[in-house]
Each structure stands twice: as structure tokens, then as C-alpha cells.
DSSP file (Angstrom, degrees, kcal/mol; ACC not computed):
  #  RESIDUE AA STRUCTURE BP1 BP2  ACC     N-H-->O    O-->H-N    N-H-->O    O-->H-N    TCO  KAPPA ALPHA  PHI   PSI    X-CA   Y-CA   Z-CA
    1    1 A X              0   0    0      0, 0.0     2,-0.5     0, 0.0     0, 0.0   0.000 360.0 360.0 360.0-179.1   87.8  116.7  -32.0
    2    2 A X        -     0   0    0      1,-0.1     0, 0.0     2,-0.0     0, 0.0  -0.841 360.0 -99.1-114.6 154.0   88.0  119.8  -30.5
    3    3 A X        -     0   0    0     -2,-0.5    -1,-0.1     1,-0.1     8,-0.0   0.086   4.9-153.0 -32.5 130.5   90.1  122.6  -30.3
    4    4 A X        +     0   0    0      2,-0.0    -1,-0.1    34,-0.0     3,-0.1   0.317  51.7 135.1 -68.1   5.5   92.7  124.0  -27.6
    5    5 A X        -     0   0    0      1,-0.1    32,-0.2     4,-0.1     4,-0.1  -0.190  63.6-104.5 -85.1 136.6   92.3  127.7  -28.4
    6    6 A X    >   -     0   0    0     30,-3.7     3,-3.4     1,-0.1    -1,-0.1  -0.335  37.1-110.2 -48.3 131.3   92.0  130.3  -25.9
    7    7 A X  T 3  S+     0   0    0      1,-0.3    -1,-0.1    30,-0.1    30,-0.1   0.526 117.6  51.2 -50.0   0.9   88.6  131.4  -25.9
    8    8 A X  T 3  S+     0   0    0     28,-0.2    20,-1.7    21,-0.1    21,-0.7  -0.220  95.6  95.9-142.2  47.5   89.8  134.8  -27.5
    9    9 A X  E <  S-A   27   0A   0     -3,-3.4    18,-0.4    18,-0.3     2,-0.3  -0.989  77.3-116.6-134.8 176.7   91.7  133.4  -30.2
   10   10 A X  E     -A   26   0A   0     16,-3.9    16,-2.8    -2,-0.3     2,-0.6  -0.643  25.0-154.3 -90.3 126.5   91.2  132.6  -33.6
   11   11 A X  E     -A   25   0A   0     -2,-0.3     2,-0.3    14,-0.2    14,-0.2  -0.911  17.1-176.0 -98.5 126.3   91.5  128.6  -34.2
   12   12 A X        -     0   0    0     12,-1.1    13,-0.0    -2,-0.6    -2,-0.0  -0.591  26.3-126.6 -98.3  64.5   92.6  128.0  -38.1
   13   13 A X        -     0   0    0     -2,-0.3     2,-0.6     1,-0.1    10,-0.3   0.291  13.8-135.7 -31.7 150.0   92.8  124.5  -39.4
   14   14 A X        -     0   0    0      8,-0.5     3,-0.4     3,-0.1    -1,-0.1  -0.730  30.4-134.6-109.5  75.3   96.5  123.8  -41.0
   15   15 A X  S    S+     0   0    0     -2,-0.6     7,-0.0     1,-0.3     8,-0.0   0.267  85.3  11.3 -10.2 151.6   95.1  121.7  -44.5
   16   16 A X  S    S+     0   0    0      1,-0.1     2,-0.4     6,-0.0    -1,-0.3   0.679  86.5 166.8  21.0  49.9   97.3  118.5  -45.0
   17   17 A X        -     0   0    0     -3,-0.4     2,-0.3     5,-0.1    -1,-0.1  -0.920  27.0-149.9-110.8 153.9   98.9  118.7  -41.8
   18   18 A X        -     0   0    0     -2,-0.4     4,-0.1     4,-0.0     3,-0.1  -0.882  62.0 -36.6-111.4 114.5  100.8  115.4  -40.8
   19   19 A X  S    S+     0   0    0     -2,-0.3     2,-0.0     1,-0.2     0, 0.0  -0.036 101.3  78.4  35.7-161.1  100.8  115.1  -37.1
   20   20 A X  S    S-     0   0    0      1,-0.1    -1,-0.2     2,-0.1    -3,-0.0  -0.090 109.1 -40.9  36.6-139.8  101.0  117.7  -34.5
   21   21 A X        -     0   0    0      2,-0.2    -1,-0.1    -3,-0.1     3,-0.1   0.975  58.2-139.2 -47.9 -68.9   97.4  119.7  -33.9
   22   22 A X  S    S+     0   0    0      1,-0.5    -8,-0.5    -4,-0.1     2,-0.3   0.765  73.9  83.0  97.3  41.7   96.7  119.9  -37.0
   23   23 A X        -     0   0    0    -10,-0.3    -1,-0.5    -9,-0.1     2,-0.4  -0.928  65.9-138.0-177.2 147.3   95.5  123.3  -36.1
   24   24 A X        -     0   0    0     -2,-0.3   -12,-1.1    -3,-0.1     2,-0.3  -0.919  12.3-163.4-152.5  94.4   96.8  126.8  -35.6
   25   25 A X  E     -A   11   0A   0     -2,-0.4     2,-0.5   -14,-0.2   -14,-0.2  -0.361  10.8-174.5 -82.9 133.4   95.4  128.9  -32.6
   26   26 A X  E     -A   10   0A   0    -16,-2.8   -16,-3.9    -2,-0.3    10,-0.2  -0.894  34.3-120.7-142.4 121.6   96.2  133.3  -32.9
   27   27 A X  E     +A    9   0A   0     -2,-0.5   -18,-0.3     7,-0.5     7,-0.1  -0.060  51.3 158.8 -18.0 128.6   95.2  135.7  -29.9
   28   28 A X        +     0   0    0    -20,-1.7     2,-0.7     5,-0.1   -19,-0.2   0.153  29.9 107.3-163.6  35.0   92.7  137.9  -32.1
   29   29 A X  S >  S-     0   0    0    -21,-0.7     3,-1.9     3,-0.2     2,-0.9  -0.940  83.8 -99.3-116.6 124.2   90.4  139.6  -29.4
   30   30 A X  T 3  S+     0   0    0     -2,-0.7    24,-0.1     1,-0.3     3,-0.1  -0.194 106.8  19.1 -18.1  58.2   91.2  143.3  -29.0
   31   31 A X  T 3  S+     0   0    0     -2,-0.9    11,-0.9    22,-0.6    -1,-0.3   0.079 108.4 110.8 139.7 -10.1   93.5  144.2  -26.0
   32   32 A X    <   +     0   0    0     -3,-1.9    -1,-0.5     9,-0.2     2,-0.2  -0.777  38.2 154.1-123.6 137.0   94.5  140.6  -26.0
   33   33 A X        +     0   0    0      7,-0.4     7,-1.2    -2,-0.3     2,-0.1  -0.511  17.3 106.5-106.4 179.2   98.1  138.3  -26.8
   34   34 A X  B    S-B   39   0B   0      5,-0.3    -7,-0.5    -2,-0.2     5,-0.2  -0.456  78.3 -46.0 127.4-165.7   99.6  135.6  -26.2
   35   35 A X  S    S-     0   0    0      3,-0.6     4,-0.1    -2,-0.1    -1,-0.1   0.818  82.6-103.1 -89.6 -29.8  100.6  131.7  -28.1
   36   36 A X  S    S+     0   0    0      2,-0.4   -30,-3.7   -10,-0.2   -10,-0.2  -0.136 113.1  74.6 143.5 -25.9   97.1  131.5  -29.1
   37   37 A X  S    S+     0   0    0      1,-0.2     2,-0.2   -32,-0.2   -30,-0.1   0.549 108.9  26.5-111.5  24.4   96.1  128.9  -26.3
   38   38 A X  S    S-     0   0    0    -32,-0.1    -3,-0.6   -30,-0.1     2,-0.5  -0.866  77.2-173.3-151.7 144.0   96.2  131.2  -23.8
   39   39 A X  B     -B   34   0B   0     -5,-0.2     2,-0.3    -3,-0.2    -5,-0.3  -0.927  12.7-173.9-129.9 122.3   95.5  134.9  -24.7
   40   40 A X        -     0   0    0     -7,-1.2    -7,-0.4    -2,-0.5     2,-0.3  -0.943  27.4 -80.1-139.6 129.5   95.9  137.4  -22.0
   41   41 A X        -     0   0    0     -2,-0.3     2,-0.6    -9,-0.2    -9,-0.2  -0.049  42.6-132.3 -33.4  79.3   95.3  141.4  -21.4
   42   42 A X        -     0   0    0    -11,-0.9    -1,-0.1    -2,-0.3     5,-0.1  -0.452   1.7-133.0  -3.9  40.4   97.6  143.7  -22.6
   43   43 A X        +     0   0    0     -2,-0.6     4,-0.3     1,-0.2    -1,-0.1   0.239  27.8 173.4 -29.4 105.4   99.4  146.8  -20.8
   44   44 A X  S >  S+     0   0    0     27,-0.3    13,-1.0     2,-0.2     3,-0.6   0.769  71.4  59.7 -82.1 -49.7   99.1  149.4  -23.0
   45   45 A X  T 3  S+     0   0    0      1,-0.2    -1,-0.1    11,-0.2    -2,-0.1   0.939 120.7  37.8 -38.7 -31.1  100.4  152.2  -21.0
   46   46 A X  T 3  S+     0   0    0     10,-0.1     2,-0.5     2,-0.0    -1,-0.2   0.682  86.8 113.2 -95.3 -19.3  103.2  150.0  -21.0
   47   47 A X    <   +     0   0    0     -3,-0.6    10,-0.2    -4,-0.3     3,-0.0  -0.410  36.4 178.6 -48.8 110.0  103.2  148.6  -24.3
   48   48 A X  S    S+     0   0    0     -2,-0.5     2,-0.5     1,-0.2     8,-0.2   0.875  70.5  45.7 -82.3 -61.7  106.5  149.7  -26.9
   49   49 A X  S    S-     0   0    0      1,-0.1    -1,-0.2     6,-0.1     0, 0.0  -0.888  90.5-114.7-122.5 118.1  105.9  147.9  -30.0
   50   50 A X        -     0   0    0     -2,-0.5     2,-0.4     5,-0.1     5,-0.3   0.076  35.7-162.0 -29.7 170.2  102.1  147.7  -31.9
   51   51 A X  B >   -C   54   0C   0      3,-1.9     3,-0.6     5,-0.1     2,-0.5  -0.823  33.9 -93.8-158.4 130.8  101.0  143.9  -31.8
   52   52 A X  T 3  S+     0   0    0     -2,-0.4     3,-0.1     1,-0.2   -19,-0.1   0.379 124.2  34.9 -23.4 -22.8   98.3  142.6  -34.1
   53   53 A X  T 3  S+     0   0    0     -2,-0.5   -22,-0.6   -21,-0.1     2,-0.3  -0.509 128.2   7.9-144.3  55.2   95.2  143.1  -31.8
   54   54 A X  B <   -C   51   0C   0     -3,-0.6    -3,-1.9   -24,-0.1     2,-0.2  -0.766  61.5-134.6 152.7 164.2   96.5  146.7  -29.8
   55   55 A X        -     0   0    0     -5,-0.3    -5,-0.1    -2,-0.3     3,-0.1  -0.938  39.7 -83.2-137.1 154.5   99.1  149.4  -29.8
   56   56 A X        -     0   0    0     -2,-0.2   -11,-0.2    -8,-0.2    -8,-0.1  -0.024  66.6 -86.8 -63.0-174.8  100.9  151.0  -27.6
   57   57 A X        -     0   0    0    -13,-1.0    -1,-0.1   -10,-0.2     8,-0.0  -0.228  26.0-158.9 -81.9 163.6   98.7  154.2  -25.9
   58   58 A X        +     0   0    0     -3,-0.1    33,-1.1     2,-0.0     2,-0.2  -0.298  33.3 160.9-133.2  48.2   98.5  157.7  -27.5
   59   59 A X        -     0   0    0     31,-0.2     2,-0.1     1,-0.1     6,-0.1  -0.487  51.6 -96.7 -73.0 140.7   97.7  159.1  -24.5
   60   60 A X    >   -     0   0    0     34,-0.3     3,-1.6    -2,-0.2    -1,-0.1  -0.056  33.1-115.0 -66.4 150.7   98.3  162.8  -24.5
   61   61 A X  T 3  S+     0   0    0      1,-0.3    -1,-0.2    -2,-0.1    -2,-0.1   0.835 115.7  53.4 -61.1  -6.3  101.8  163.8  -22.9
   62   62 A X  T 3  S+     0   0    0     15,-0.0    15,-1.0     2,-0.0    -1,-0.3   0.247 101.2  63.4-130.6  63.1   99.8  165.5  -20.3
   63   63 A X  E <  S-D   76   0D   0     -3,-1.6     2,-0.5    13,-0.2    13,-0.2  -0.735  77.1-115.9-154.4 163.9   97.6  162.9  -19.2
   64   64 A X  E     -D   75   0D   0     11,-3.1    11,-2.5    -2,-0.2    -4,-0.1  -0.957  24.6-121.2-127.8 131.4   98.0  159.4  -17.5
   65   65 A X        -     0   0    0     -2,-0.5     9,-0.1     9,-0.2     2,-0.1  -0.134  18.0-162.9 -56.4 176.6   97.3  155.9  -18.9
   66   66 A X        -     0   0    0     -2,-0.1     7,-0.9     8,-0.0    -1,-0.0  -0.689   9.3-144.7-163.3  75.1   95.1  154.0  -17.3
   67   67 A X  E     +E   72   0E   0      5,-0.2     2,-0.4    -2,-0.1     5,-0.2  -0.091  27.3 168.4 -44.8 153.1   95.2  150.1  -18.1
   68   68 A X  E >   -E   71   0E   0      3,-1.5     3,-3.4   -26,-0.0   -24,-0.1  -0.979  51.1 -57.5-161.5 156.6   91.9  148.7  -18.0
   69   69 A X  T 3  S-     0   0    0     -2,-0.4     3,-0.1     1,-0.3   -37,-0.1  -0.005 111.7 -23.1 -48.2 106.5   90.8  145.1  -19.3
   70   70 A X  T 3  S+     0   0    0    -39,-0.3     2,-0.3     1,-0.2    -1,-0.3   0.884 139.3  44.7  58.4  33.9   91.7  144.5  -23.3
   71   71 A X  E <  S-E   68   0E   0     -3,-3.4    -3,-1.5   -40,-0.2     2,-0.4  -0.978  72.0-152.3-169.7-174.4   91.6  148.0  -23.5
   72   72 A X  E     -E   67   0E   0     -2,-0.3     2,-0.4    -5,-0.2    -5,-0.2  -0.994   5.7-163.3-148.9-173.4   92.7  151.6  -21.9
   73   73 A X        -     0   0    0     -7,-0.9     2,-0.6    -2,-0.4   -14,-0.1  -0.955  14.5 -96.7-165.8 166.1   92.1  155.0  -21.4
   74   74 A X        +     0   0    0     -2,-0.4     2,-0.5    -9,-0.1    -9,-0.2  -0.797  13.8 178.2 -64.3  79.9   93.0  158.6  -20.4
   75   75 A X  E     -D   64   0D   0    -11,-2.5   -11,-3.1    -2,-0.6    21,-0.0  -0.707  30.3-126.6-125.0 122.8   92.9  160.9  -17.9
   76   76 A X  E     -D   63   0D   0     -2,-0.5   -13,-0.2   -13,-0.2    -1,-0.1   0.031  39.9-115.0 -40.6 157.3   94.4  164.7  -18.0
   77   77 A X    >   -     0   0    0    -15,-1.0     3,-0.5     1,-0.1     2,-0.4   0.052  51.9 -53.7 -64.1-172.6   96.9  165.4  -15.0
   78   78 A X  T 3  S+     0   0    0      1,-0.2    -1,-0.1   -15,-0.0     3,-0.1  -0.841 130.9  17.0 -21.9  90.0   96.5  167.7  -12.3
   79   79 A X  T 3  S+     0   0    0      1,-0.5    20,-3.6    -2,-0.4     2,-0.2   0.435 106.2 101.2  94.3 -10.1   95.8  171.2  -13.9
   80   80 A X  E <   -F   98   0F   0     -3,-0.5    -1,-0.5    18,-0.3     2,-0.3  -0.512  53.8-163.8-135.8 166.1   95.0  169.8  -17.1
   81   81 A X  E     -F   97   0F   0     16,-0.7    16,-1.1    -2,-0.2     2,-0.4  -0.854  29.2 -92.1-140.0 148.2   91.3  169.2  -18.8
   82   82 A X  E     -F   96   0F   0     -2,-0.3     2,-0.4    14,-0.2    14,-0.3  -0.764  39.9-172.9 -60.7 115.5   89.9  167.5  -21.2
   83   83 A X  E     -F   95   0F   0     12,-2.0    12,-5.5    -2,-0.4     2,-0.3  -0.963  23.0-130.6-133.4 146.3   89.5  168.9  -24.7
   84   84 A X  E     +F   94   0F   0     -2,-0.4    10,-0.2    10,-0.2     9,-0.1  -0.589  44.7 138.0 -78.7 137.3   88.0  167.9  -27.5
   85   85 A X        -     0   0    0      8,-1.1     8,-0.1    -2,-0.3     9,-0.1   0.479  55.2-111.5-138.4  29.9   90.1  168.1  -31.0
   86   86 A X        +     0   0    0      7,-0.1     2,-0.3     1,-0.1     7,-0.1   0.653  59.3 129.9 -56.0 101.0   91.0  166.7  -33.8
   87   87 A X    >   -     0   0    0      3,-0.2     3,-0.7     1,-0.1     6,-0.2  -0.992  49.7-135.4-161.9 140.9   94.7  165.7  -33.6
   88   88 A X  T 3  S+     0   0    0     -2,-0.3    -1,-0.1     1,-0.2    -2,-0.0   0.455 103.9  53.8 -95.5   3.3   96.5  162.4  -34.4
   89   89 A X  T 3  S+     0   0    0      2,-0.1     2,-0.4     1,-0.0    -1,-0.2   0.535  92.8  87.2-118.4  28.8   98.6  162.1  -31.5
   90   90 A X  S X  S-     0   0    0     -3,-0.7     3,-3.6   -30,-0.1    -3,-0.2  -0.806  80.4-119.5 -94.0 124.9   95.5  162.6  -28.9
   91   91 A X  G >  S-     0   0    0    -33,-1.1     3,-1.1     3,-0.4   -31,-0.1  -0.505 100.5  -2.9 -55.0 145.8   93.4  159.2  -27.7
   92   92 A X  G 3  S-     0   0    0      1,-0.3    -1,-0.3    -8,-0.1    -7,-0.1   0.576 127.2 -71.7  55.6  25.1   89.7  159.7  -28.8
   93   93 A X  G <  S+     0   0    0     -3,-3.6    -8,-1.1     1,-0.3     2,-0.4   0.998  97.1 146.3  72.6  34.2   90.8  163.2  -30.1
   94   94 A X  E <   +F   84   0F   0     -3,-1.1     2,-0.5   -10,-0.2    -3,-0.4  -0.991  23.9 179.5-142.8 120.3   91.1  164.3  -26.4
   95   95 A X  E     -F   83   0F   0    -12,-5.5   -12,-2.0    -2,-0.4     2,-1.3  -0.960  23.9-125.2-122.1 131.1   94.1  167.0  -25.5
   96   96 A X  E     -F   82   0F   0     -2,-0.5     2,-0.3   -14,-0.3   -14,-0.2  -0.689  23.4-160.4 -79.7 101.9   94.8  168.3  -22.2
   97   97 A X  E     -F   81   0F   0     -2,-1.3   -16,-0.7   -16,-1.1     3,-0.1  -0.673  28.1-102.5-104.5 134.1   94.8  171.6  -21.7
   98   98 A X  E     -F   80   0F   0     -2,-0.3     2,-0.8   -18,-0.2   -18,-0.3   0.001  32.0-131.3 -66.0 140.8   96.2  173.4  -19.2
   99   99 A X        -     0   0    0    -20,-3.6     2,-1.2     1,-0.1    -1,-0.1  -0.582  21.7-141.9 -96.0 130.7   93.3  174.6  -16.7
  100  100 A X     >  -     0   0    0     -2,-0.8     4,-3.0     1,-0.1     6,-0.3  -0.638  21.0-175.0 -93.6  81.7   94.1  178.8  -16.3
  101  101 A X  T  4 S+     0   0    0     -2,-1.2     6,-2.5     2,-0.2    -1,-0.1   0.458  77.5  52.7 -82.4  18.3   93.4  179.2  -12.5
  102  102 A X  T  4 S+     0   0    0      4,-0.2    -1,-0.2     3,-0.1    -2,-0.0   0.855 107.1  49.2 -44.5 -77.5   93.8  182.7  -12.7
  103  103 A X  T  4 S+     0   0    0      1,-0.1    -2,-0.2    -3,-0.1    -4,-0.0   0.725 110.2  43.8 -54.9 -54.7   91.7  183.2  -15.2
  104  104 A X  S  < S-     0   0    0     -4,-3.0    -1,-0.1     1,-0.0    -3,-0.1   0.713 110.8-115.4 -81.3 -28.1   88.6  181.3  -14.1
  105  105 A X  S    S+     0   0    0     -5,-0.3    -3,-0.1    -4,-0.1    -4,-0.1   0.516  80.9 126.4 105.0  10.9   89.3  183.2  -10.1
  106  106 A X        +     0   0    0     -6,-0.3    -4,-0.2     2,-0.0    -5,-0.1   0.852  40.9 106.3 -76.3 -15.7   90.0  179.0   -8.7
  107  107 A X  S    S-     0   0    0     -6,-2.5    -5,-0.1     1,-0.1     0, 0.0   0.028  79.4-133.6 -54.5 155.8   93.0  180.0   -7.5
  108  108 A X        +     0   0    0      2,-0.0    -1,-0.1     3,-0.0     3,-0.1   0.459  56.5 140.1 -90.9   9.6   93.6  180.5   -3.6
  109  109 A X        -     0   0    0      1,-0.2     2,-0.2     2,-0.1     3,-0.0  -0.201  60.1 -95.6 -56.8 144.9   95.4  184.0   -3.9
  110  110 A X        -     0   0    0      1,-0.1    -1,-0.2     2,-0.1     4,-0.1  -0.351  26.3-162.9 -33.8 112.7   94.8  186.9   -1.5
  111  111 A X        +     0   0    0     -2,-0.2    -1,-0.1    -3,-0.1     3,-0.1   0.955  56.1 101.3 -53.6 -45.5   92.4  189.1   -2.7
  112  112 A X  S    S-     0   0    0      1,-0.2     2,-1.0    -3,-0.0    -2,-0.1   0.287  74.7-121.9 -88.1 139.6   93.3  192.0   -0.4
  113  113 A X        -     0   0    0      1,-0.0     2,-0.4     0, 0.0    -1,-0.2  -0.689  27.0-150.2 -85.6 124.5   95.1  194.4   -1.6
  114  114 A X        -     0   0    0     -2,-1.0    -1,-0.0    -4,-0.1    -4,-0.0  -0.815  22.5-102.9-128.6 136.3   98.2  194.8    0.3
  115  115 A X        -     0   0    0     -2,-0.4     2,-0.3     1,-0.1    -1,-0.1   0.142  29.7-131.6 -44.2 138.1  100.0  198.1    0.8
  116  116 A X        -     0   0    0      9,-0.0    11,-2.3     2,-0.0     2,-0.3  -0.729  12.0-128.8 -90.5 164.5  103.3  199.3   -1.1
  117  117 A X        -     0   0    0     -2,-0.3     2,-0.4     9,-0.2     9,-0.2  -0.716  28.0-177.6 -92.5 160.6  106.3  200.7    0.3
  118  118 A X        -     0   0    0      7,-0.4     7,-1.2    -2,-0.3     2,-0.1  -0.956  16.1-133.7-164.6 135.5  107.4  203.9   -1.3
  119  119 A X        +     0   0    0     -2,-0.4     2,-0.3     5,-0.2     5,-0.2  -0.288  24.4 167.3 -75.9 157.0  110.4  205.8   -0.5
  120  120 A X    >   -     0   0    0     -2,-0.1     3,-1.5     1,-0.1    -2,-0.0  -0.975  51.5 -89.7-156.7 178.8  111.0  209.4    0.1
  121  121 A X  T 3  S+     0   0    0     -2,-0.3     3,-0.1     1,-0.2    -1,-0.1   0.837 125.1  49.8 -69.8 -29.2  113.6  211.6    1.4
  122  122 A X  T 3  S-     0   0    0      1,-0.2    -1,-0.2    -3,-0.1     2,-0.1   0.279 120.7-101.3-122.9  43.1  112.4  211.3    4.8
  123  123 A X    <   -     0   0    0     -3,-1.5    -1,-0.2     2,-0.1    -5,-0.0  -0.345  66.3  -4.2 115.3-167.1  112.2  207.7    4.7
  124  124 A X        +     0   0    0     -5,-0.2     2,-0.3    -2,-0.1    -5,-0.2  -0.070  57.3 168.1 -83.2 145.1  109.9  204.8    4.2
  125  125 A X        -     0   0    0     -7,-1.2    -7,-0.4     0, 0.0     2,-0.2  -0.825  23.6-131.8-168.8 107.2  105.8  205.6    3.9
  126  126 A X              0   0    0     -2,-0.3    -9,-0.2    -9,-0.2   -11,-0.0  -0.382 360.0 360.0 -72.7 146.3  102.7  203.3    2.8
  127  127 A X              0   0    0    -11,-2.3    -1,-0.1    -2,-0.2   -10,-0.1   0.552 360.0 360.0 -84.0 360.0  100.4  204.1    0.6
């Protein structure tokens, strides 16, 4: 006959089994769980504890998961960029790095130079 097994699980025949199935169905498509005859898409962002076919995400701590079907990914914050690295607790080797708007002149600050005050004995005078 045929099998009950989720179409992303692994079906295993049980040798010399006496009743039941006679058959042993296991979740074994990447991103995927569940009793083996139904297999369904993980939350990784959400995920605690590894499970045979995923772990939870290693997204970097200043970057947001992003579930996405049997699978996830990363995206830096607000401020933050992508950088390439080599680092084991970054997804794909991707750290977020803080974006220096200073530095690069994206910031909205006033150029303009705006006067001090400076004191004197006969009393307040801009420069």
C-alpha cells in the first residue's frame, strides 16, 4: 500500500512490525517539523531549542529576523548595514554595523555656522 507521510517527510519501513503502520514517517525537509504526517514551517526567529531539520536564528543582535517559508533571513535595523565577515555568531557571515551619519555628511544637521556668545566686561558680544 501506500504511505501516509507528509510530502516533506522521510517514510522508513519498521522490519517485523506486527500491526500498526508498519511504517515510521520523520519531518526531514529543511525549515520543516512536525509528527511526520504532517510537516509544517518553522518560526525561526522564534524558535528556542535546535530541532533536527533547523535551528533557532543567529541573526545578528542588530538586525531583525524575518521568517520566510522553511527557511529565514536578516535584515540590519535602522542605522545599521550590512557587512560582510567572518564571525560565528553572524547569519551568512553578515554583521551590522553601525551606519556613521556624520561621517558620510547623511545627517540633517545645520551647516551654518551659528554665532557664539562671548562675554566681556561690558557685557554680552557675538562674534
Amino acid at each position: 500500500g501506500t504511505h501516509l507521510c507528509s510530502d516533506d517527510a522521510t517514510c522508513t519501513n519498521l522490519i517485523g512490525s506486527v500491526g500498526g503502520l508498519g511504517y515510521n514517517c520523520t519531518c526531514s525537509t529543511p525549515g520543516y517539523w512536525g509528527d511526520g504526517f504532517f510537516c509544517g514551517d518553522v518560526d525561526e526567529c522564534t524558535l528556542l531549542t535546535a530541532l533536527p531539520t533547523t535551528h533557532p536564528n543567529d541573526c545578528h543582535a542588530h538586525a531583525n529576523c524575518i521568517n520566510l517559508d522553511g527557511r529565514f533571513t536578516c535584515e540590519c535595523k535602522q542605522g545599521f548595514r550590512e557587512m560582510f565577515e567572518v564571525c560565528t555568531t553572524c547569519h551568512n557571515n553578515t554583521n551590522c554595523t553601525d551606519i556613521n551619519e556624520c561621517y558620510e555628511q547623511t545627517d540633517n544637521c545645520d551647516k551654518t555656522p551659528t554665532p557664539r556668545a562671548e562675554v566681556s566686561a561690558y557685557g554680552v558680544r557675538n562674534q
